[in-house]
Each structure stands twice: as structure tokens, then as C-alpha cells.
C-alpha positions in Angstrom: -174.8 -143.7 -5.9 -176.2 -140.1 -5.7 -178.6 -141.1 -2.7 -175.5 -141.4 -0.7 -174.7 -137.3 -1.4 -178.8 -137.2 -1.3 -179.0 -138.2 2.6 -176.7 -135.8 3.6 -179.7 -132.8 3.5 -182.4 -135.1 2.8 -182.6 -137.4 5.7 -182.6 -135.0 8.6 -184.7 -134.2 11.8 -186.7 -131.6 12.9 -185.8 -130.0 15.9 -189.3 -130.0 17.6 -190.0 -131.7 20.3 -186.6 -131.8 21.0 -185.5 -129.7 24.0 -181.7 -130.2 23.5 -181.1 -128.8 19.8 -181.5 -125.4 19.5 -183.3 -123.1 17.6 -182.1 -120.9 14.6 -183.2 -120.3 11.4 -180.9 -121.4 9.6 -180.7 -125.3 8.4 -180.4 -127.8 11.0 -178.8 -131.5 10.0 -179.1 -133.9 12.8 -178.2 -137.5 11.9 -175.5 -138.3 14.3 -172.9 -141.1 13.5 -175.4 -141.8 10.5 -174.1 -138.3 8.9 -170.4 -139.1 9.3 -171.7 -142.8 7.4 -172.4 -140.8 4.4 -170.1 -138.4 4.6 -167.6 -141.0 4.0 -169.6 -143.1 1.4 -170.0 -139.9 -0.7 -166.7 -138.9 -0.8 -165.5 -142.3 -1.7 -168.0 -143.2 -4.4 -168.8 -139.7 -6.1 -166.2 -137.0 -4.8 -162.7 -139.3 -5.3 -161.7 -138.1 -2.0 -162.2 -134.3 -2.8 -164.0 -133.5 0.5 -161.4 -134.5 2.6 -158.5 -133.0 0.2 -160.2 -129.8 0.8 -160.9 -130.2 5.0 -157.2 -130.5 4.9 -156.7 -127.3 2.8 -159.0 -125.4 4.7 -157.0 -126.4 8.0 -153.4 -125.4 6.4 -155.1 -122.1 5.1 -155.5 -121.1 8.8 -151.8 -121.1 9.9 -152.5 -123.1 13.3 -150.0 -122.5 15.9 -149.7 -124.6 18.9 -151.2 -122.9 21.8 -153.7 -121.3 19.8 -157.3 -121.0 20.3 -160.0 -122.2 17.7 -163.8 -122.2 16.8 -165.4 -124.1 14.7 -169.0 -122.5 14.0 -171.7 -125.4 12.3 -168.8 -128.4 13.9 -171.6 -131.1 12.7 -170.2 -134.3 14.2 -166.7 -132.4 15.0 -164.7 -134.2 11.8 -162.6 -130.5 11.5 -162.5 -130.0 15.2 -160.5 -133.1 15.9 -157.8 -132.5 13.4 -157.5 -128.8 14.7 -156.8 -129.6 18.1 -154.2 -131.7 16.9 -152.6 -128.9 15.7 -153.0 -126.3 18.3 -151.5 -129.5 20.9 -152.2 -129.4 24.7 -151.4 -126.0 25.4 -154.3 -124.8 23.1 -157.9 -124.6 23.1 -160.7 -125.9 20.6 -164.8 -125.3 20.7 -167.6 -126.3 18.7 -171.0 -125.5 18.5 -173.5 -126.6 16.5 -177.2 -126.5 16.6 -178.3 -130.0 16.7 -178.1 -132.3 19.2 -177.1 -135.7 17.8 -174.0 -134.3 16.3 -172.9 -132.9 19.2 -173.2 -135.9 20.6 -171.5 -138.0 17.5 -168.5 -134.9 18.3 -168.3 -135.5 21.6 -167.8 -139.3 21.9 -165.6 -139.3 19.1 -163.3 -136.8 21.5 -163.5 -138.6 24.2 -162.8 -142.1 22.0 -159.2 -139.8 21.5 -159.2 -138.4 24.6 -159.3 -135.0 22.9 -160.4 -132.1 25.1 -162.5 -130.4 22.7 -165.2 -127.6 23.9 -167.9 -129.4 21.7 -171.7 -127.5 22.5 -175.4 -127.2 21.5 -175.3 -123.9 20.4 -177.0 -121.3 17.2 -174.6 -118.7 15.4 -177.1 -116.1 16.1 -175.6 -116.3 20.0 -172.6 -117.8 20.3 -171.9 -118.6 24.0 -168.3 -117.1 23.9 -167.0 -113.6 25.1 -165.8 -111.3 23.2 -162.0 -111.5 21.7 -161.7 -115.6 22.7 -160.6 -117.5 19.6 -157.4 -116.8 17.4 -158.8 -118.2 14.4 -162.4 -119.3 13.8 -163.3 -121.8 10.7 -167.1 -122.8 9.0 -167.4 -125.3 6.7 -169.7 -126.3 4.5 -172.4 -124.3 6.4 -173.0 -120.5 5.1 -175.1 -122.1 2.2 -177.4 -123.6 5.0 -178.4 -119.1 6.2 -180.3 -117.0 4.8 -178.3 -113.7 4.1 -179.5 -111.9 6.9 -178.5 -114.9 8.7 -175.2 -114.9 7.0 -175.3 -111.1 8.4 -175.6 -111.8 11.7 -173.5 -114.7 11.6 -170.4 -113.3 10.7 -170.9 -110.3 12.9 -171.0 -112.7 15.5 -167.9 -115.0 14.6 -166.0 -111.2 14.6 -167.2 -110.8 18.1 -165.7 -113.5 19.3 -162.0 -113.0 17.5 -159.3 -111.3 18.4 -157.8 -108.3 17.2 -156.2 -109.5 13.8 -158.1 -113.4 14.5 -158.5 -115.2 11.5 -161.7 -116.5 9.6 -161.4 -119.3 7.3 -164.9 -120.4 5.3 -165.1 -123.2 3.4 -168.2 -124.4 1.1 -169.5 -125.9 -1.8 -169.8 -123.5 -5.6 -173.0 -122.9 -6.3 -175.6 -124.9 -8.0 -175.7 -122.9 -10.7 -171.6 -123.1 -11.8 -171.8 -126.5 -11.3 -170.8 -128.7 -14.6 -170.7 -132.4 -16.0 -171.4 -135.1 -13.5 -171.4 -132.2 -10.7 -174.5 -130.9 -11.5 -176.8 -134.2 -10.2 -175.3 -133.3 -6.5 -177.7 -131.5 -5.4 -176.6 -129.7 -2.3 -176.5 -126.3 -1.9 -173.7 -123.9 -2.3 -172.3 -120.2 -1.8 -171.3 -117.3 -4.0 -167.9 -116.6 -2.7 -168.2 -112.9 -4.1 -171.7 -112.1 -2.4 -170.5 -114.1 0.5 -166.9 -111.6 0.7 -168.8 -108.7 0.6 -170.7 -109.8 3.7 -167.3 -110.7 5.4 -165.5 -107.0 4.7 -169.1 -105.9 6.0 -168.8 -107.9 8.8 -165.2 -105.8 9.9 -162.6 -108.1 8.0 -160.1 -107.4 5.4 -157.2 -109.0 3.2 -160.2 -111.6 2.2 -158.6 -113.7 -0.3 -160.2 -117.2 -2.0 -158.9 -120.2 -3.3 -161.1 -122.6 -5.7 -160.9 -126.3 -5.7 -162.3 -127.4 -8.6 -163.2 -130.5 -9.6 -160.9 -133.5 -11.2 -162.4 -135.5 -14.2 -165.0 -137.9 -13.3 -165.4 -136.2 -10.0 -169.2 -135.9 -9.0 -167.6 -133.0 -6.5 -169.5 -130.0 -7.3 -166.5 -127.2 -6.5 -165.4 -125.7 -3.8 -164.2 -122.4 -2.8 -162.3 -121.3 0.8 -162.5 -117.9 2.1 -159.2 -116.6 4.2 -159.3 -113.2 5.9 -158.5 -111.0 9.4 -160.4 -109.4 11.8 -159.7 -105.4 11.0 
């Protein structure tokens, strides 16, 4: 059952050759519907629905308010997206970027399948395409472990950019290999230190950073998760 969670970094495509996904140096996974497929497979077989649980915690953790504005930085195949511009309604505003161009695509038809009007674009956290002060909240999920730190660095210097005065961050990922235990430890994925990754956040000009783990339940293959909440300033 592990090749399922294997896949998701495993099978992926390089992005040469391909004049529609973007550079960066960070890690680029571009699978399309095909991600989504094991997404779900994994969490049903290994992670007892633990992903999900913790998409939906991450989400509440942000306080959405209708008419709000949102980013989603590393959207994938826009899963997160969806569900926030359902709670920012009509009046509100969601984007996505993401580097790859098949799960931009994946995002985008799965928008316009719900007639969603989601901002979904090809695009590298190194340079987002958004000016300064545009988004009330901005989330990442299951991404920062994907950056090398001075990516990380840049990254969230970035994602500040593009907040609002008092704008909120919410960051989501995986625990680390390392504080992984029991059947956790054969999913091999990558994941963050929340305390090296906090330091980068107050570096990167926020404050009242506070983090919440999910661990996981018994015969869980989820390896852990932790999600980062804090302001802009």
C-alpha cells in the first residue's frame, strides 16, 4: 500500500522542455488529476483520513470571512483553494499559483466543473505575480519541506509582500522524517521543523506565531503534522 504515498514525490515530471511550468528551485510535482488519484488512495489506505482532517483544520485556523481575499502559495491541483472560496463566498477573492503546469490545469477544470472563480496560475514563490498588500490571509500546505531554506527565505518574504497589514499566514506540513514513529516511519515524504521553520516566519516580519500538532491515531501510517498560524507585523 506504501507505493500509493510513494507516487506522490516519486512519479513526477521534470519541467524541461516544458515552456508552461515554471522554473524555481524548489521541488516541482506535476502529475495532474493523477496526483489528486493518489492523494485520495493514500489517505484512505494508510492515513485513515488524516490528510483531509487536517486541510479542514488548517482552513478553520485561518478565520475566513466572507468577502475576504486569499492565496494559496504551492495550490497543486487547487484541493484547498476550492474549499476556501467557499468560505470567502461571491464577494471574495481566491488565487493560486503553483509552479507546474498540469496541476494548474487539474485546478482550473475542477473550478470551472463548480463554476468557482478561482485566480488559479503558473507561477514560482520566488515572484509571485501579485502587488503588494493584496491578500487578507495567505495559506501553504504541504510545501515548505519541498525549499531549500534560503528558498524558504525568500519565500516567506515574498508571501509578506503580498499581505496586508495584520494579513494572516497559515502553513501546514508534514513532521519530520526524523520524529516520525511506528508505521509512520515507512512514509517517506519529506517534512518541516516547525521551530526552524517559525524562526524564518518572525524573520520574515510576522508575529503571534503559534502551532498546533496533529499527531497521529493508532494504526495511522500518517507521519504527523504540524500548522503554523501567525500575522503580518
Amino acid at each position: 500500500m506504501h507505493t500509493f504515498a510513494r507516487r506522490l514525490h516519486s512519479d513526477q515530471h521534470s519541467s524541461e522542455g516544458d515552456q508552461t511550468t515554471q522554473q524555481t528551485k524548489g521541488l516541482v510535482l506535476d502529475q495532474g488529476w493523477r496526483y489528486d488519484l493518489t492523494v485520495t488512495l493514500a489517505d484512505l489506505l494508510l492515513f485513515r483520513g488524516q490528510r483531509r482532517a487536517m486541510q479542514w483544520r488548517t482552513i478553520a485556523l485561518a478565520n475566513l470571512r466572507p468577502g475576504e481575499r486569499a492565496l494559496d502559495v504551492g495550490c497543486g491541483t487547487g484541493t484547498l483553494a476550492l474549499a476556501v472560496q467557499r468560505r470567502v463566498g461571491a464577494s471574495g477573492y481566491v488565487a493560486g499559483i503553483d509552479p507546474a503546469a498540469r496541476q494548474i490545469a487539474s485546478a482550473r477544470a475542477k473550478a470551472a466543473r463548480r463554476r468557482l472563480p478561482i485566480d488559479f496560475r503558473i507561477g514560482v514563490i520566488e515572484r509571485l505575480p501579485f502587488d503588494d498588500g493584496s491578500f487578507d490571509v495567505a495559506f501553504s500546505t504541504l510545501m515548505m519541506h519541498h525549499l531549500p531554506a534560503p528558498l524558504k527565505r525568500q519565500g516567506l518574504a515574498e508571501i509578506a509582500r503580498t499581505l496586508k497589514p495584520d494579513g494572516r499566514l497559515v502553513i501546514a506540513d508534514f513532521a519530520r522524517k526524523q520524529d516520525r514513529q511506528g508505521r509512520a516511519t515507512r512514509f517517506h515524504a519529506g517534512g518541516s521543523d516547525m521551530a526552524a521553520l517559525a524562526a524564518l516566519v518572525a524573520e520574515a516580519g510576522f508575529s503571534q506565531i503559534e502551532i498546533e500538532e496533529l499527531r497521529p491515531r493508532r494504526f495511522s501510517s500518517f507521519p504527523g503534522a504540524s500548522i503554523l498560524t501567525a500575522r503580518k507585523g
